[in-house]
ZAFIMAR-536516 format. One record per residue (C-alpha): residue in three letters; x, y, z. Coordinates in steps of 0.1 Angstrom, whole numbers, padded with zeros to 4 digits, always signed. Layout:
AlaXYZ ...
***
This chain:
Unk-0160+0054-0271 Unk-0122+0054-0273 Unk-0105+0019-0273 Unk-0067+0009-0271 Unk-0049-0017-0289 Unk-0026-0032-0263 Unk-0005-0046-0291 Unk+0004-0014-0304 Unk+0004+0017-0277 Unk+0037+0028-0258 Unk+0031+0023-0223 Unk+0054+0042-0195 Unk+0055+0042-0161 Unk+0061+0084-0150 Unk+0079+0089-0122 Unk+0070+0126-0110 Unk+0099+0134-0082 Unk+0126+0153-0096 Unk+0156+0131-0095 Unk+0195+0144-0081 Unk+0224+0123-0083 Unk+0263+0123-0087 Unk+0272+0139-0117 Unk+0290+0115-0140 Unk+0310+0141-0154 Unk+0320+0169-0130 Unk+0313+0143-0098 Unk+0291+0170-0080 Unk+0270+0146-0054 Unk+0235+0162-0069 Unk+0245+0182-0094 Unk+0229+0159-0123 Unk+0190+0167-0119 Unk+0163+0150-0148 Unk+0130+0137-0150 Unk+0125+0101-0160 Unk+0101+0075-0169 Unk+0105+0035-0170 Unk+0091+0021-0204 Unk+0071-0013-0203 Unk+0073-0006-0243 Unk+0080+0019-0270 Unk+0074+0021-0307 Unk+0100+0036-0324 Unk+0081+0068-0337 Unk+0071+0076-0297 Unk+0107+0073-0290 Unk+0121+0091-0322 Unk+0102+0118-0309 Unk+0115+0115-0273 Unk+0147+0122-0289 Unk+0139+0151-0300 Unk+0129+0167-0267 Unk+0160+0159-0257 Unk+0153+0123-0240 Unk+0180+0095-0242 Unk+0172+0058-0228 Unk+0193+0036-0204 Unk+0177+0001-0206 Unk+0142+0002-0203 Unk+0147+0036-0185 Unk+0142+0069-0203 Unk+0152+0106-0189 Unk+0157+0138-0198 Unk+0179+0166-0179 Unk+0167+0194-0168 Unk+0188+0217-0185 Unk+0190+0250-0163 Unk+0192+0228-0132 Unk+0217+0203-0137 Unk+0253+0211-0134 Unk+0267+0198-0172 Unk+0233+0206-0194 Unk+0230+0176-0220 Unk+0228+0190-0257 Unk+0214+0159-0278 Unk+0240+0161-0310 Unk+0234+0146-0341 Unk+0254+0146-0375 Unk+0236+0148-0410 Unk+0257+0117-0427 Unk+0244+0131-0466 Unk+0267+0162-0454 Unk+0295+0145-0437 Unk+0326+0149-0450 Unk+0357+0130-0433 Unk+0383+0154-0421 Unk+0427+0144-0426 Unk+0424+0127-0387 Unk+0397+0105-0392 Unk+0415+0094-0428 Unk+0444+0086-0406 Unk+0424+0067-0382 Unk+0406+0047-0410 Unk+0440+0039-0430 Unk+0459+0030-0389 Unk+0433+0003-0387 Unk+0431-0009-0430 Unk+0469-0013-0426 Unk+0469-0033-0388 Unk+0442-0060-0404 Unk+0461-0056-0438 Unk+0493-0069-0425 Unk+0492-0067-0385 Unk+0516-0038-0384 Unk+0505-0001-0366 Unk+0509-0005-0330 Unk+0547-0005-0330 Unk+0544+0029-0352 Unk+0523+0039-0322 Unk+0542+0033-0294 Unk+0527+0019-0261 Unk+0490+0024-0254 Unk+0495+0047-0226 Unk+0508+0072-0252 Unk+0476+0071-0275 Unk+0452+0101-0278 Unk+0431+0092-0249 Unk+0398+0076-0270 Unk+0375+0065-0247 Unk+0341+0083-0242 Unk+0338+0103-0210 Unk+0322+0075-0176 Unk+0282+0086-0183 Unk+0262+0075-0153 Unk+0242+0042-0158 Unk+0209+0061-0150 Unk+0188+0029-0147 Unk+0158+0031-0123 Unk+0137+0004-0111 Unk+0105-0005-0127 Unk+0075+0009-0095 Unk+0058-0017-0074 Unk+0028-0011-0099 Unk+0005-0038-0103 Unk+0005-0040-0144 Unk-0001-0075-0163 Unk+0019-0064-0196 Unk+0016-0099-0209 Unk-0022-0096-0209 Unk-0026-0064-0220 Unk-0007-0064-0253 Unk-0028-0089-0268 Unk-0067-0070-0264 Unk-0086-0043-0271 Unk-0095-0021-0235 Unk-0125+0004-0238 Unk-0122+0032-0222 Unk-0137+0041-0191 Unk-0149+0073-0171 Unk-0140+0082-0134 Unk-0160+0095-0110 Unk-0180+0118-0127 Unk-0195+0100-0161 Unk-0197+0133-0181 Unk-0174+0131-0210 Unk-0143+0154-0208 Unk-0143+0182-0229 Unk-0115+0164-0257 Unk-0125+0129-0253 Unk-0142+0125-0285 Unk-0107+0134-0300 Unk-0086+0110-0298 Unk-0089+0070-0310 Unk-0070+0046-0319 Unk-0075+0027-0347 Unk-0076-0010-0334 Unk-0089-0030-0371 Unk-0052-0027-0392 Unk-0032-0061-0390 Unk+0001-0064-0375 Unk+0013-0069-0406 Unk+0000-0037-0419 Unk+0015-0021-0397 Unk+0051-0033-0406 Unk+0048-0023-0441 Unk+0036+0013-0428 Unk+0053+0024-0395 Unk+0075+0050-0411 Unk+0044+0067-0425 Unk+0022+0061-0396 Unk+0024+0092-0374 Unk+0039+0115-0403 Unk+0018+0138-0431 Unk+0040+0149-0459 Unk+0062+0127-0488 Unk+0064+0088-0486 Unk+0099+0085-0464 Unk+0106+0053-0483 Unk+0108+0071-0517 Unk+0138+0093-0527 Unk+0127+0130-0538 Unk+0119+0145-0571 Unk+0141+0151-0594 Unk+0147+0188-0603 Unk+0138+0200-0637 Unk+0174+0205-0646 Unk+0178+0169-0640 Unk+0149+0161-0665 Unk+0156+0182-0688 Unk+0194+0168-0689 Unk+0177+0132-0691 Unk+0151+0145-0721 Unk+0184+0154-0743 Unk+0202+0125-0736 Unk+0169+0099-0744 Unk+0171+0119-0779 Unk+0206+0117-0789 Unk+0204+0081-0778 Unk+0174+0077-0802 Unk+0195+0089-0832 Unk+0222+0066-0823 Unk+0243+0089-0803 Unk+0259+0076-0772 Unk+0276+0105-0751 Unk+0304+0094-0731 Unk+0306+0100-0690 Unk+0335+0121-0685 Unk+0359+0106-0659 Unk+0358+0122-0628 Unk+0383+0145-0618 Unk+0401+0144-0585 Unk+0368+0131-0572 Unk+0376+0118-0533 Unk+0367+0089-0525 Unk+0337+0083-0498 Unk+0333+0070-0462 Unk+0324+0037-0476 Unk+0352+0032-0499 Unk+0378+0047-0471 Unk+0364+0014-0449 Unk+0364-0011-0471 Unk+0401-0007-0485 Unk+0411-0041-0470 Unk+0420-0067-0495 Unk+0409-0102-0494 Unk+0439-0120-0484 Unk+0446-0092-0452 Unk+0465-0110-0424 Unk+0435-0107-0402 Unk+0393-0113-0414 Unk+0375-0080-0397 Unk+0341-0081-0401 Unk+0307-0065-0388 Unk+0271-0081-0373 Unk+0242-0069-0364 Unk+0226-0088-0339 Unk+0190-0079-0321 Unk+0186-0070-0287 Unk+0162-0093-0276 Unk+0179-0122-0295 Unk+0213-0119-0273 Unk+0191-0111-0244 Unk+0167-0146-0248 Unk+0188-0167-0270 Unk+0221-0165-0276 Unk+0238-0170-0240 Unk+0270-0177-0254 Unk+0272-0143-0273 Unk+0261-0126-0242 Unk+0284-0135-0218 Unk+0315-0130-0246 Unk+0302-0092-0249 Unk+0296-0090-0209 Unk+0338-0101-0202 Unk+0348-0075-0231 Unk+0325-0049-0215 Unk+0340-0059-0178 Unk+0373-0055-0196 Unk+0364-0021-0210 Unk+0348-0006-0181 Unk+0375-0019-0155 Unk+0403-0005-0179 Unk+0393+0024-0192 Unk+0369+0040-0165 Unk+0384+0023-0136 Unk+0355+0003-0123 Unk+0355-0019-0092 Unk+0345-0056-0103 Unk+0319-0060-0080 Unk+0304-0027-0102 Unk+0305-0047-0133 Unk+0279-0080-0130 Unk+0259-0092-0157 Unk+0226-0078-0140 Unk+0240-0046-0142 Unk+0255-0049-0183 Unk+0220-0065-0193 Unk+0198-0038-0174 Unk+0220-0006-0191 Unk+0232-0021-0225 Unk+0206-0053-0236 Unk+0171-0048-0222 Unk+0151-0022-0242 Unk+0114-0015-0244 Unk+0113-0004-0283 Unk+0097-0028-0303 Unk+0111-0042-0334 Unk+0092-0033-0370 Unk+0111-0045-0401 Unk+0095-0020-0428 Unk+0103-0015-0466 Unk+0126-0001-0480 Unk+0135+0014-0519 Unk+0161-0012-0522 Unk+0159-0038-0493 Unk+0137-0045-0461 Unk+0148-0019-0427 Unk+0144-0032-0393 Unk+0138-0008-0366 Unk+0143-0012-0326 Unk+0176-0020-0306 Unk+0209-0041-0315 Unk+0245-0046-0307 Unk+0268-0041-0341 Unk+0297-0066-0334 Unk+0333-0057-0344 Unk+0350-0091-0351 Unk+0388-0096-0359 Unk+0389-0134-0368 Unk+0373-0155-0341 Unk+0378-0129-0315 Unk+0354-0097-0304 Unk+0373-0062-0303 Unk+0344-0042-0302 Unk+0305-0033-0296 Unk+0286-0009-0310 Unk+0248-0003-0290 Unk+0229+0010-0312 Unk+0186+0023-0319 Unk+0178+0021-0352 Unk+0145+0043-0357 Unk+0127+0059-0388 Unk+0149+0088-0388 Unk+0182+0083-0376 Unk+0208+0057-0357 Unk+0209+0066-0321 Unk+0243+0055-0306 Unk+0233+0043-0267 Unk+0268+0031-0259 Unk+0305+0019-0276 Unk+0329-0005-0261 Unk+0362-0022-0271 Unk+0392-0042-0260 Unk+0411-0019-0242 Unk+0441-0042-0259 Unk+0435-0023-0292 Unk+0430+0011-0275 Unk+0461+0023-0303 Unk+0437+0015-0332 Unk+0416+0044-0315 Unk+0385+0023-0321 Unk+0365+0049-0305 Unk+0365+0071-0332 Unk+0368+0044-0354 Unk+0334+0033-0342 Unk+0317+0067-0349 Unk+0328+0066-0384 Unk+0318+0030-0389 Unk+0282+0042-0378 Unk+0281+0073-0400 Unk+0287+0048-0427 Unk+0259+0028-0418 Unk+0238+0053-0412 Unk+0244+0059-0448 Unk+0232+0029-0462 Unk+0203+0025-0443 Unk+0190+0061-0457 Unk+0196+0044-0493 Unk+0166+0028-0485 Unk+0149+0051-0463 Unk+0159+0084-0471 Unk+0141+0097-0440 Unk+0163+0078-0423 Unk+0200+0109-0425 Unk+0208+0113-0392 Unk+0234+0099-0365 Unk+0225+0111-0330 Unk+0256+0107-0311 Unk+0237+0111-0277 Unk+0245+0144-0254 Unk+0273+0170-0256 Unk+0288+0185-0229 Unk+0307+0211-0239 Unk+0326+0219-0205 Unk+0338+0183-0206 Unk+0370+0179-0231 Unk+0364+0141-0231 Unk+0331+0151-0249 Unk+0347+0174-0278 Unk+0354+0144-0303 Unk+0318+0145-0307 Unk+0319+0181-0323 Unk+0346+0173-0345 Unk+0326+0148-0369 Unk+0311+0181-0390 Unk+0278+0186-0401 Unk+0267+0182-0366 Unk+0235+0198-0349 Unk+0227+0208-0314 Unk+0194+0208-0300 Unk+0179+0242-0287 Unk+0168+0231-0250 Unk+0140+0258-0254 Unk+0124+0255-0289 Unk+0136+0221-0293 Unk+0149+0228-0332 Unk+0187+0221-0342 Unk+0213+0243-0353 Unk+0250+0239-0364 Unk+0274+0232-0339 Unk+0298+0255-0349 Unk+0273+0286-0342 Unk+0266+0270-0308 Unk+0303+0268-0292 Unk+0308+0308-0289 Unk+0275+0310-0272 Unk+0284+0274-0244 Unk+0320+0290-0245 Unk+0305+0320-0222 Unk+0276+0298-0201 Unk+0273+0261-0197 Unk+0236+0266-0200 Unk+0220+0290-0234 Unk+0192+0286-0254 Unk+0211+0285-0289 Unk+0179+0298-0310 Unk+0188+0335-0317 Unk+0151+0345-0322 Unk+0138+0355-0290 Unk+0102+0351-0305 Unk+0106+0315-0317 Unk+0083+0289-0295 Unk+0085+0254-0291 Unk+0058+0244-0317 Unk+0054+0212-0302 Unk+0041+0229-0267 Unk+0008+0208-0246 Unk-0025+0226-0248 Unk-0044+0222-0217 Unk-0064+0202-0240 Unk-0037+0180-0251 Unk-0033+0178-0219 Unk-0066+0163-0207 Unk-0066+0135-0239 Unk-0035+0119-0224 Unk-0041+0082-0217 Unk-0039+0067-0181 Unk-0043+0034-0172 Unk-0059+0038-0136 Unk-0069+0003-0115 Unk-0070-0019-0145 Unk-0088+0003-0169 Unk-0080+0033-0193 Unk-0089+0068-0190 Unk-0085+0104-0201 Unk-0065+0128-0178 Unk-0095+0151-0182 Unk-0116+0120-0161 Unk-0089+0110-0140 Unk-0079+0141-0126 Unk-0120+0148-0113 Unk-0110+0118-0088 Unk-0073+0117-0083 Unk-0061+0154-0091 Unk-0026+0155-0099 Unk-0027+0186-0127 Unk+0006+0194-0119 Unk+0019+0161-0127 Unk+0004+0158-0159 Unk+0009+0195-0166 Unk+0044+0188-0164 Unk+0043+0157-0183 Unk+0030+0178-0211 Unk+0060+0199-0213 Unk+0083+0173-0209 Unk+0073+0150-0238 Unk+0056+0174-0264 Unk+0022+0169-0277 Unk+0033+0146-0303 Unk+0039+0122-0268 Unk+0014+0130-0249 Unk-0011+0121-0274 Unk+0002+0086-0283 Unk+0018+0076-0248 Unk+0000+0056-0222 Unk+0010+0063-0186 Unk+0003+0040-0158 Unk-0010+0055-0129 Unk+0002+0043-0093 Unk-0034+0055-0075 Unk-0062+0032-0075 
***
């Protein structure tokens, strides 16, 4: 018999109506079209691999376009940070805001604000849904073990004998292990072999050292200095203290009330300055629904040199006592995913935007010191009709994600092909499949949870139909998610 451990499965709520609203980009009244589903929880690996189907989350809300539909098709972007190289602009934009906290000077050599490179990220839509009228006790549920049980008909279904989950490992076990959990391959905490040139290098040098010669590093020549080093030019007695903090989610969301209402005025500044929002638009309800309430859950795991922590935070730019700048961020086991950036629009000439994107690149290169897997910075969508959306391409390195076959390819190769339709497939070979496509068995071994008790899809469906639903869900998420997500039915 299949059982569930509460404490551990990703459970969503599916909503099954195609969803049309005002595009945030063109303003077409329906033009945006997606799927969605509201999460009551996600681990990080289930939502890594969301990702990478081309979902994005809004709160505890999760959607993904429906790319030949909608009227500005969403390609998820991400930069490889091992490959990123910084380009003259972006040195100019690191050394604008060294020299302004160096010695307060910059903005006079800018001129008024108004006359800035506009910065600011194009208005996306705060595509928040409400959580259904289901009746669902998550409190209860996370902390047991359910059994599953049949439908209607008692026969097993064909693929039931499939799937488990494992319910005896500890919690803790389970924090030392997440990375590796749902991946076969390498250990993503250890850095790779070396190459046998490498060794064979370090053979020769162990033997000259053991007949007492020492060989001499040559100094570098014209070696350019990194992202890292670019950042941290700032000397200790600068006229301002800037400096960084990462702070959980859930801890500004249950704790720290103080914090959260000095990030809700500067993101009521933001929005009301830069994208022209009403203030009646901007309430705390709504900033804690879009930018504070998230359903991953938080695993620290370790790492080769120090301890990772996955799930959601808010990266903190501060410039002495005050707060210029929030970066939104989901750290998961293999990349940073950026959910949402906002600044003082008061220091709009220190073009913090961009600033912002580097300074995550950078950390997105430190965390990967300690888990390597960890190399990518997803930067959300890219739109390439909207201009506002081109900074995005210009950090290089960058990746697009084929909305057919769901693999990545450089963005570089994908701009002739959006440059003649909004909407292409990006993949050249017209035999390449998406290899993580449903079976109709997968499809039957996704979990419901069905009038307090959990099920197969292959039992469910002998009572409550709905093939078409689940058919689609199967396509939407990937087999990966279909086999590790729990959906709560509203029948019953």
């Amino acid at each position: 018999m299949s059982a569930l451990n509460g404490e551990k499965i990703s459970i969503v709520h599916w909503f099954s109506d195609l969803e049309t609203h005002q595009c945030g980009y063109c303003k077409n009244q329906t033009g945006s079209v997606s799927y969605g589903m509201w999460a009551e929880r996600l681990n990080v690996e289930d939502y890594q691999n969301l990702i990478d189907r081309g979902w994005r989350r809004s709160g505890m809300y999760c959607y993904k376009p429906m790319m030949h539909l909608t009227c500005c098709p969403q390609y998820t972007i991400k930069c490889s940070v091992q490959d990123f190289k910084l380009s003259k602009s972006q040195k100019k934009v690191i050394k604008r805001f060294n020299k302004f906290v160096t010695n307060g000077t910059g903005q006079k050599d800018i001129g008024d604000a108004s006359n800035v490179a506009d910065d600011s990220t194009p208005h996306e839509p705060i595509m928040v849904r409400e959580k259904p009228n289901v009746v669902f006790d998550y409190s209860k549920f996370v902390n047991s073990d359910i059994k599953m049980e049949s439908i209607g008909d008692h026969s097993n279904p064909s693929c039931s004998s499939t799937v488990r989950i494992e319910t005896s490992c500890a919690r803790d076990d389970v924090e030392k292990t997440v990375v590796e959990k749902h991946s076969v391959g390498p250990d993503l905490c250890k850095a790779p072999c070396k190459k046998a040139k490498i060794l064979r290098i370090e053979r020769k040098q162990q033997k000259l050292r053991a007949k007492g010669i020492t060989l001499e590093k040559a100094p570098p020549v014209n070696e350019a200095k990194t992202l890292e080093e670019f950042l941290n030019e700032i000397p200790a007695t600068s006229k301002y203290k800037f400096k960084t903090k990462l702070v959980a989610s859930a801890d500004i969301e249950n704790e720290l009330d103080t914090i959260k209402m000095i990030e809700f005025q500067l993101y009521r500044k933001y929005q009301m300055a830069i994208h022209n929002d009403p203030p009646e638009k901007c309430t705390v309800a709504s900033f804690t629904r879009f930018l504070i309430s998230s359903p991953l859950e938080r695993v620290r795991v370790r790492g080769n040199s120090s301890a990772v922590t996955f799930g959601s935070f808010h990266q903190q730019y501060w410039l002495d006592d005050e707060l210029i700048a929030v970066a939104v961020l989901d750290i998961l086991p293999r990349c940073v995913s950026s959910v949402y950036f906002f600044y003082d629009p008061d220091y709009r000439f220190l073009t913090l935007g961009t600033y912002g994107s580097l300074r995550e690149v950078q950390f997105v290169q430190s965390l990967s010191k300690s888990v390597p897997a960890l190399k990518f910075y997803y930067m959300g969508f890219y739109i390439h009709s909207c201009p506002k959306m081109r900074y995005k391409g210009k950090l290089n390195s960058s990746f697009l994600l084929c909305p057919e076959t769901y693999q990545w390819f450089p963005i570089e190769k994908c701009t002739p092909k959006l440059e003649k339709e909004k909407y292409s497939r990006l993949n050249d070979d017209v035999d390449a499949l998406d290899e993580n496509l449903c079976t109709s068995r997968d499809i039957d071994s996704i979990k419901v949870w069905v009038s307090y008790s959990f099920t197969h899809f292959g039992n469910y469906k002998r009572k409550y139909g709905e093939e078409e639903v689940f058919e689609n869900i199967g396509r939407l998420v990937g087999r990966k998610n279909a086999s590790s997500l729990l959906f709560v039915s509203t029948k019953g």
